[in-house]
C-alpha positions as CSV (number, residue, x, y, z in Angstrom):
1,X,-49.7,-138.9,1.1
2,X,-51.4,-137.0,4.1
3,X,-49.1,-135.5,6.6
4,X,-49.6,-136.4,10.4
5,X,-50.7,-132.7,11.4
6,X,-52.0,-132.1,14.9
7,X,-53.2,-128.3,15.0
8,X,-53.9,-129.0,19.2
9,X,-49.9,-129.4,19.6
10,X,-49.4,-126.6,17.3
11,X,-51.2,-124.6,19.0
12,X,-50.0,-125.7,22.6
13,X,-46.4,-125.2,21.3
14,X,-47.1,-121.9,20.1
15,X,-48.8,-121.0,23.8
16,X,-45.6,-122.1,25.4
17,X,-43.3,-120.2,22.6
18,X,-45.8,-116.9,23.9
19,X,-44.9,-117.5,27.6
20,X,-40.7,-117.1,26.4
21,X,-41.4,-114.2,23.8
22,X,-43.2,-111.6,25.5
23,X,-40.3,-111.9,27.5
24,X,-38.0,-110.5,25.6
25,X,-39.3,-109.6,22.0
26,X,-43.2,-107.5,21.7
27,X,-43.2,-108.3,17.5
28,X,-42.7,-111.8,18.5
29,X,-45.3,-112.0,21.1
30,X,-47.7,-110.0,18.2
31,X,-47.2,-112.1,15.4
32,X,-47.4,-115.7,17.4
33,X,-50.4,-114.0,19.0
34,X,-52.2,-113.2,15.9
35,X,-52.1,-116.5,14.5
36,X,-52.8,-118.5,17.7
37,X,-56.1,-116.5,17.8
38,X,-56.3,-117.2,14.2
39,X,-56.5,-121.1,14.7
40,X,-59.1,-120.8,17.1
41,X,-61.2,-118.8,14.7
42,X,-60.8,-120.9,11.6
43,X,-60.0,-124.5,13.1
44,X,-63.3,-126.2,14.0
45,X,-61.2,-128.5,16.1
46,X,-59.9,-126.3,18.3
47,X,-63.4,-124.7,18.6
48,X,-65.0,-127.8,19.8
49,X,-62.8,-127.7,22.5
50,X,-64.3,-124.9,24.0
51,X,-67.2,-127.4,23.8
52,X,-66.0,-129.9,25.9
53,X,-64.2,-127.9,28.7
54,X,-66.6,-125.4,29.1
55,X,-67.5,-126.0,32.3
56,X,-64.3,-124.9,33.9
57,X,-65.0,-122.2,36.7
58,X,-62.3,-119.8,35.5
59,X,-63.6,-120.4,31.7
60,X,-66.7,-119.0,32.9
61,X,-65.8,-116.4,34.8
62,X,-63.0,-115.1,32.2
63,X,-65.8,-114.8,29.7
64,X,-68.4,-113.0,31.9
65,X,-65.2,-110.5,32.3
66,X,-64.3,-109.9,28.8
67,X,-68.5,-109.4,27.8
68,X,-68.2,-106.8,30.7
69,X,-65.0,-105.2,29.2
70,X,-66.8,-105.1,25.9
71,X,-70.4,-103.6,27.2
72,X,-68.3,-101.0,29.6
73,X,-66.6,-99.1,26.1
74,X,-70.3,-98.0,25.0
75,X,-70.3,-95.1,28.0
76,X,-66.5,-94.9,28.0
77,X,-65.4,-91.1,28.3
78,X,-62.3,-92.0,26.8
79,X,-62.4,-91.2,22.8
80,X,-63.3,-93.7,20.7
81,X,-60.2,-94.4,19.3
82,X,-58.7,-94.9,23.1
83,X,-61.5,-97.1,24.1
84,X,-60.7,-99.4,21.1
85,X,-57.4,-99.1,21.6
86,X,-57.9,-100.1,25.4
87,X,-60.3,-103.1,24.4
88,X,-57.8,-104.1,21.9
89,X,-54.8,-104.4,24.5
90,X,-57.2,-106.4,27.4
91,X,-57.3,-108.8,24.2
92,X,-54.0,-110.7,26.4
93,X,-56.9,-112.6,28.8
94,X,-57.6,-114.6,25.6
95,X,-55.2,-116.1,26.2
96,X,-56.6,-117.5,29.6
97,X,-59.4,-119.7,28.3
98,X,-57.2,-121.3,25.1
99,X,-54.8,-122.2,27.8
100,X,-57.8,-123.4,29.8
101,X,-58.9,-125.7,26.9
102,X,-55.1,-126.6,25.5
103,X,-53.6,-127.6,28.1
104,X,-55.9,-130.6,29.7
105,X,-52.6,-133.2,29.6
106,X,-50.0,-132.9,32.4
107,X,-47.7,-134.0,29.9
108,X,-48.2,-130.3,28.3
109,X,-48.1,-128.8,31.0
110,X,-44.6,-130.2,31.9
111,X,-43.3,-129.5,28.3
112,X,-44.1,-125.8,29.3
113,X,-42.6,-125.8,32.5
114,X,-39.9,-127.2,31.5
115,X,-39.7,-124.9,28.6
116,X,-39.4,-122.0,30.9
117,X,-37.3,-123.4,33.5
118,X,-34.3,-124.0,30.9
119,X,-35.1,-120.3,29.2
120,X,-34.6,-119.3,32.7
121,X,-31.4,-121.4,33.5
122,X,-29.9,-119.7,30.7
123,X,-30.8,-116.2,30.9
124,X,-29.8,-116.7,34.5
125,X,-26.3,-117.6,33.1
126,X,-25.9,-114.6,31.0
127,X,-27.5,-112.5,33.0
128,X,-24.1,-113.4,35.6
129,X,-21.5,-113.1,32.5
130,X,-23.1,-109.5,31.5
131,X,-22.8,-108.9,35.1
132,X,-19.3,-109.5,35.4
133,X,-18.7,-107.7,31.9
134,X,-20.2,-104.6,32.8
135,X,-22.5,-104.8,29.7
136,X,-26.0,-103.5,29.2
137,X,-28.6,-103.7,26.7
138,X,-31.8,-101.7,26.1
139,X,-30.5,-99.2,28.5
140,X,-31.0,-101.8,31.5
141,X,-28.5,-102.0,34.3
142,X,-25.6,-104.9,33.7
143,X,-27.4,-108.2,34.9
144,X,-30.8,-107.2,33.7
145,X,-31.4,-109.0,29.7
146,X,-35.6,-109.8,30.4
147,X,-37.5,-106.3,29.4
148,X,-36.8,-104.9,32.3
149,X,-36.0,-105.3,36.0
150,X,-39.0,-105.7,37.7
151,X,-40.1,-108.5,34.7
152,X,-36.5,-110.1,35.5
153,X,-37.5,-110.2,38.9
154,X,-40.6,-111.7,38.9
155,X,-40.2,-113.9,36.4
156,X,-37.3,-115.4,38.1
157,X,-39.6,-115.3,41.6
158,X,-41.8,-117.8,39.7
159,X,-38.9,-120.0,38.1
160,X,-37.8,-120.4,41.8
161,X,-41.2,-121.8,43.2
162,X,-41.8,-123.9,40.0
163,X,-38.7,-125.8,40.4
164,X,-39.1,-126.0,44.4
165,X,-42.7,-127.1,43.9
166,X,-41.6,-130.0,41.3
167,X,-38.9,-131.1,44.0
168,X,-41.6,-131.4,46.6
169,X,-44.4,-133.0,44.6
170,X,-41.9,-135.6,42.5
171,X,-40.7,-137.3,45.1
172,X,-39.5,-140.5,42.6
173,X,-37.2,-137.6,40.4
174,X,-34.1,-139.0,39.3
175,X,-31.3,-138.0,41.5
176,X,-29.2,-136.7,38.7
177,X,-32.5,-134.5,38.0
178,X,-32.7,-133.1,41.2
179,X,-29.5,-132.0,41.7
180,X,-29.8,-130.5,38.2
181,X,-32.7,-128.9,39.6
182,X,-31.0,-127.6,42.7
183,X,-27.5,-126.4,41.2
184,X,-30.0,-124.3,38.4
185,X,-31.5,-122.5,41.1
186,X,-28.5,-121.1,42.8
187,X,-27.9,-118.6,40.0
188,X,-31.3,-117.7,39.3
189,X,-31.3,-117.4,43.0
190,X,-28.0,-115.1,43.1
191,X,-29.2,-113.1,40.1
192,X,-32.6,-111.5,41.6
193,X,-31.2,-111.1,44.6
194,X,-28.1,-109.2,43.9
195,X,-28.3,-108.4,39.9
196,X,-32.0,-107.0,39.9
197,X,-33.1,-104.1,41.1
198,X,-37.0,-104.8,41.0
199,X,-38.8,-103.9,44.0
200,X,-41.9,-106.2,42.0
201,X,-39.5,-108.9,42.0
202,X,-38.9,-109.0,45.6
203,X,-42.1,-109.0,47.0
204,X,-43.2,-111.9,44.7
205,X,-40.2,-113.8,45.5
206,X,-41.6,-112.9,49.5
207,X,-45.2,-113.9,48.5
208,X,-44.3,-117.4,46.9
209,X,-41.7,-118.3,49.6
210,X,-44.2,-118.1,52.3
211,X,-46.9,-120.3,50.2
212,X,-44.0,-122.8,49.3
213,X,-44.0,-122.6,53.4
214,X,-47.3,-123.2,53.2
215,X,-47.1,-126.5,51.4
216,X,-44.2,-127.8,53.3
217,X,-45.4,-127.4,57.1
218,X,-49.4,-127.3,56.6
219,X,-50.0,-128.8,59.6
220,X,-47.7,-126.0,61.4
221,X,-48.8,-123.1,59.6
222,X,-48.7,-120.1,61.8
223,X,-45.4,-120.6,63.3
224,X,-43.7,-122.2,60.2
225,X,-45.0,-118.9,57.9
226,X,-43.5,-117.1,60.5
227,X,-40.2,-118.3,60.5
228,X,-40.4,-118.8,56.6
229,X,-41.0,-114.9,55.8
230,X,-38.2,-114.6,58.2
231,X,-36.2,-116.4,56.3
232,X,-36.7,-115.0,53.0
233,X,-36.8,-111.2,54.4
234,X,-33.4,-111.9,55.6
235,X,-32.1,-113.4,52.7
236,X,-33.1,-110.4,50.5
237,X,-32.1,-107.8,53.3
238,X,-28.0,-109.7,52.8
239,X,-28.5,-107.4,49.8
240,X,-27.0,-104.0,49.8
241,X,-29.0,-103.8,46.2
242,X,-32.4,-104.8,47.8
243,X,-31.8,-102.6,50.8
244,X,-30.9,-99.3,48.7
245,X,-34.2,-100.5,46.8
246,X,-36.1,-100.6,49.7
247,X,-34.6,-97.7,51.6
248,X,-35.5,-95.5,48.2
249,X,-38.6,-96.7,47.8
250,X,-39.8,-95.6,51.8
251,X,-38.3,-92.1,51.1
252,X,-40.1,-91.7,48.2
253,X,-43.1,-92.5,49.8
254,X,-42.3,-90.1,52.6
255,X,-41.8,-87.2,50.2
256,X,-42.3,-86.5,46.4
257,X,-39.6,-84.2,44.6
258,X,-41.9,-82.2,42.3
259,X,-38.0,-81.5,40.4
260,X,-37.6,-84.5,40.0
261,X,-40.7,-86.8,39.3
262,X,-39.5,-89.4,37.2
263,X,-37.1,-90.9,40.3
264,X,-39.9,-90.6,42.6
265,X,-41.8,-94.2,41.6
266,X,-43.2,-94.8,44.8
267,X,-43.5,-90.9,45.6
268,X,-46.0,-90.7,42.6
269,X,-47.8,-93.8,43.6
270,X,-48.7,-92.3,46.8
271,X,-49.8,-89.2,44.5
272,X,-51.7,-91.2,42.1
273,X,-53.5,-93.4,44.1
274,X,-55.3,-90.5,46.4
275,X,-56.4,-88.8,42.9
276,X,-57.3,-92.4,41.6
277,X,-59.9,-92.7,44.8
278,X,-61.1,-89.1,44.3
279,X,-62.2,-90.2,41.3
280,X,-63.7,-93.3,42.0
281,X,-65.9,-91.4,44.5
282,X,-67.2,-89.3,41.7
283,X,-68.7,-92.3,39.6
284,X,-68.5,-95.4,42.4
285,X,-70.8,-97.6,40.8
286,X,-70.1,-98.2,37.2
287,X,-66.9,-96.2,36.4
288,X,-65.5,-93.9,33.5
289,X,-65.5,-97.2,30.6
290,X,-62.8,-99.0,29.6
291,X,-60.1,-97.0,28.4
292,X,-62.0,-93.7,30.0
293,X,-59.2,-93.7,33.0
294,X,-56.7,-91.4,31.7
295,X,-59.4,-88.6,30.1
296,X,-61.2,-88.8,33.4
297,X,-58.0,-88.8,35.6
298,X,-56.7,-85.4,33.3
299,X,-60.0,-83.9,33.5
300,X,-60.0,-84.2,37.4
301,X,-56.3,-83.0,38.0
302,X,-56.5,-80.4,35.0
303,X,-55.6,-77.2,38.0
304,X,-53.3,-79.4,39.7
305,X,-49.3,-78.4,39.4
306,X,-47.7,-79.6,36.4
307,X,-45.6,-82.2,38.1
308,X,-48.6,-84.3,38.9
309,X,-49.8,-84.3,35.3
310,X,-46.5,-86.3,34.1
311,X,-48.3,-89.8,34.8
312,X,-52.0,-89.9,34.1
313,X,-52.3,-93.4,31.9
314,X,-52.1,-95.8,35.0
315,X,-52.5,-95.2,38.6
316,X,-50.3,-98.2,39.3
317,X,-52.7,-99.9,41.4
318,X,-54.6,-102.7,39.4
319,X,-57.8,-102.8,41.6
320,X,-58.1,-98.9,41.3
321,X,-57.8,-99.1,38.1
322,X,-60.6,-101.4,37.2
323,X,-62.4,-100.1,39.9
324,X,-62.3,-96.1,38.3
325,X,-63.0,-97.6,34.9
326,X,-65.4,-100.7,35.2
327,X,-67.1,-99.4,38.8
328,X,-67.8,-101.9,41.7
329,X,-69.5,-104.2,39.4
330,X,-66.3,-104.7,37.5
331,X,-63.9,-104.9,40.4
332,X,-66.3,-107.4,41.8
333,X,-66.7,-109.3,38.4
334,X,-62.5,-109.0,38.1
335,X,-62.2,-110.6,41.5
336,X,-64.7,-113.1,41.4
337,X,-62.7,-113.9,38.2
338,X,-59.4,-114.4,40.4
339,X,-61.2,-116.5,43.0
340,X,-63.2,-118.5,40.7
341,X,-58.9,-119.7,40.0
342,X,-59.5,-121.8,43.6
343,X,-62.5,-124.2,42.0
344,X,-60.3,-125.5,39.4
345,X,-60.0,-129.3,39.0
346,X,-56.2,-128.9,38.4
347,X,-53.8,-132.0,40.0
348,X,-52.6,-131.4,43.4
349,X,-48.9,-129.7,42.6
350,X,-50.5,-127.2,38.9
351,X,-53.3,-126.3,41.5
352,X,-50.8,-124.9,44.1
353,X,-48.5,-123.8,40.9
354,X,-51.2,-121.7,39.7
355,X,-52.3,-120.4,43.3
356,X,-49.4,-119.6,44.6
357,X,-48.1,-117.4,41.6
358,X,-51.6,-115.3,41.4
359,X,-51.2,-114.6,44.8
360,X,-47.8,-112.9,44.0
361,X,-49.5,-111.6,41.4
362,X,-52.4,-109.8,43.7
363,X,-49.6,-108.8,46.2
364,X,-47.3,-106.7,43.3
365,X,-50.7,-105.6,41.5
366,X,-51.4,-103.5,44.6
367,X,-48.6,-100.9,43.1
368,X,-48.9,-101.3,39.4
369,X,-51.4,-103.4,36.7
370,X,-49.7,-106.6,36.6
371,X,-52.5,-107.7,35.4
372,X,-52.8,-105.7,31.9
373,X,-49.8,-104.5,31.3
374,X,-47.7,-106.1,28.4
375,X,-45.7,-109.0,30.1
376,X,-46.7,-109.3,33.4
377,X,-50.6,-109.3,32.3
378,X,-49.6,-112.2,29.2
379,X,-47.5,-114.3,31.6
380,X,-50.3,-114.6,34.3
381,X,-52.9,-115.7,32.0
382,X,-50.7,-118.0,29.9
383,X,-49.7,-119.6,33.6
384,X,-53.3,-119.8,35.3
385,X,-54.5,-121.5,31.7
386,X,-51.7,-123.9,31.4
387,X,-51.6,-124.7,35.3
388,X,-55.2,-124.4,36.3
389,X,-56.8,-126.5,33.1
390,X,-59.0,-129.0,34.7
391,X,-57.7,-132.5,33.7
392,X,-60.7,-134.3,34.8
393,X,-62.5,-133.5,31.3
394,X,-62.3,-135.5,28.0
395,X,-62.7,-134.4,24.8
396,X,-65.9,-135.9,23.4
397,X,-65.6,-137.2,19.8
């Protein structure tokens, strides 16, 4: 007897398990990731699929990045071993064009928000209870259980819009439903407001308000954006958490204390980021290689004070850093990339899904790689696949 085995759901299923992992577990996140890129390789099915979707605008343009990332290591300055190592990690974007070519069904692509919006829910939950307990784990603050606080944050930013965004576009939702979905957001709500202390988190949750603004008063949109950033500024600023945040973060952007570097985020950004364009002004054009940032960075602050040497890996800035190590050609490749995200023949509500949260994305990226690092960089490229896959296309038999 043959058993009903459907390696396309599999592998859908195991891109939605990803998206809850790398939240909270990196062997997880390996091992699923391994054998979800394993499928692809040996599965002819799934390999036809890039076949019959190819013509996706993001597909395209995710590919001519990665042949870029690939052809930038052979003048890398970085070692060899770091420019492998450095190729290796980008290999998270992969995960942009499988979710491109999985997720053509809106059915999918509703099992996956769903999925995330009841992970959420109850993370949100415990986050409160560990709140109220005064427990911690992984040496995070008490209300913080997702890797750390400016993941929590952001991730719970997106949760928001997702579930404001189905209110608005399913208008024939089950009243029961709705008030499920509205009583779920109130702790999520409470918990990155006044549980989180992720500077990341609030500007996201800033950034997708004001597009959720956006979709609601279109025809009113100067005046409504206005009052809707209003709104949500206000909101946060009820918070004595988000206003220590936000009062530490303009100190420390007002003065570094070399004594004390490591409570100085924003005070090293600001420290960073002038080297980081010093450095692009050596080699404009194409860069130091992928992987070449931090030998290039240590080789141009090597007579600098010792305090400035303590970060040297990222300059927290994602467009500097593809800028210093893949030159203007790869900045404009990477943002071509991003923009190629508005072409996508998506349905109306995973369009502005998609949109919406890579503009967060862009906005939070201008102080640290959202884009490559660990989570952050795996959750944006599961979400554009899953919600930007063009459902126009049919698989050709």
């Amino acid at each position: 007897m043959r058993l009903n085995f459907n390696v396309v759901d599999l592998a859908r299923w195991m891109m939605i398990s990803l998206s809850i992992t790398i939240l909270f577990s990196p062997f997880f996140t390996n091992v699923l990731e391994i054998i979800l890129f394993g499928l692809f390789i040996f599965n002819r099915d799934l390999r036809a699929r890039f076949w019959s979707f190819k013509n996706q605008p993001l597909l395209l343009a995710s590919a001519l990045f990665i042949l870029l990332l690939s052809i930038d290591c052979f003048y890398s300055v970085a070692p060899l071993k770091e420019t492998l190592e450095s190729l290796w990690g980008w290999r998270k974007i992969l995960l942009l064009p499988l979710g491109l070519v999985l997720f053509n069904d809106a059915l999918w692509k509703n099992k996956f928000a769903f999925s995330l919006m009841t992970f959420v829910v109850i993370v949100s939950l415990s986050c409160i209870l560990f709140y109220l307990l005064e427990l911690n784990i992984r040496a995070q603050v008490p209300g913080v259980l997702i890797r750390n606080h400016a993941t929590q944050g952001m991730i719970f930013s997106v949760t928001l819009f997702l579930m404001s965004v189905f209110l608005l576009f399913k208008k024939h939702m089950l009243p029961i439903r709705s008030a499920w979905f509205l009583g779920s957001m109130l702790p999520i709500l409470g918990v990155l407001v006044y549980m989180t202390p992720g500077r990341s988190g609030y500007l996201a949750f800033m950034v997708v308000t004001v597009y959720l603004g956006y979709l609601l008063f279109r025809a009113k949109l100067y005046k409504v954006l206005s009052v809707v950033f209003l709104l949500s500024s206000t909101l946060l600023l009820t918070s004595p958490l988000v206003q220590d945040r936000i009062e530490l973060g303009v100190k420390e952007m007002q003065h570094v204390d070399p004594t004390n570097i490591e409570s100085s985020s924003m005070g090293m950004r600001m420290v960073l980021w002038k080297h980081t364009i010093e450095l692009i002004q050596d080699r404009p054009l194409l860069g130091f290689g992928t992987g070449g940032f931090e030998e290039a960075y240590s080789q141009k602050i090597k007579d600098n004070p010792d305090w400035e040497k303590n970060i040297m890996h990222d300059p927290h800035n994602q467009f500097l850093k593809i800028w210093a190590e893949m030159g203007m050609l790869g900045l404009i490749v990477f943002l071509s990339m991003l923009a190629s995200s508005l072409f996508q023949k998506s349905s109306k509500m995973y369009f502005h899904l998609g949109v919406g949260v890579l503009m967060a994305w862009c906005a939070t990226s201008l102080f640290s790689s959202h884009f490559s690092t660990f989570t952050e960089g795996r959750f944006i490229y599961i979400w554009l696949g899953i919600m930007l896959a063009s459902e126009s296309n049919k698989i050709k038999h």
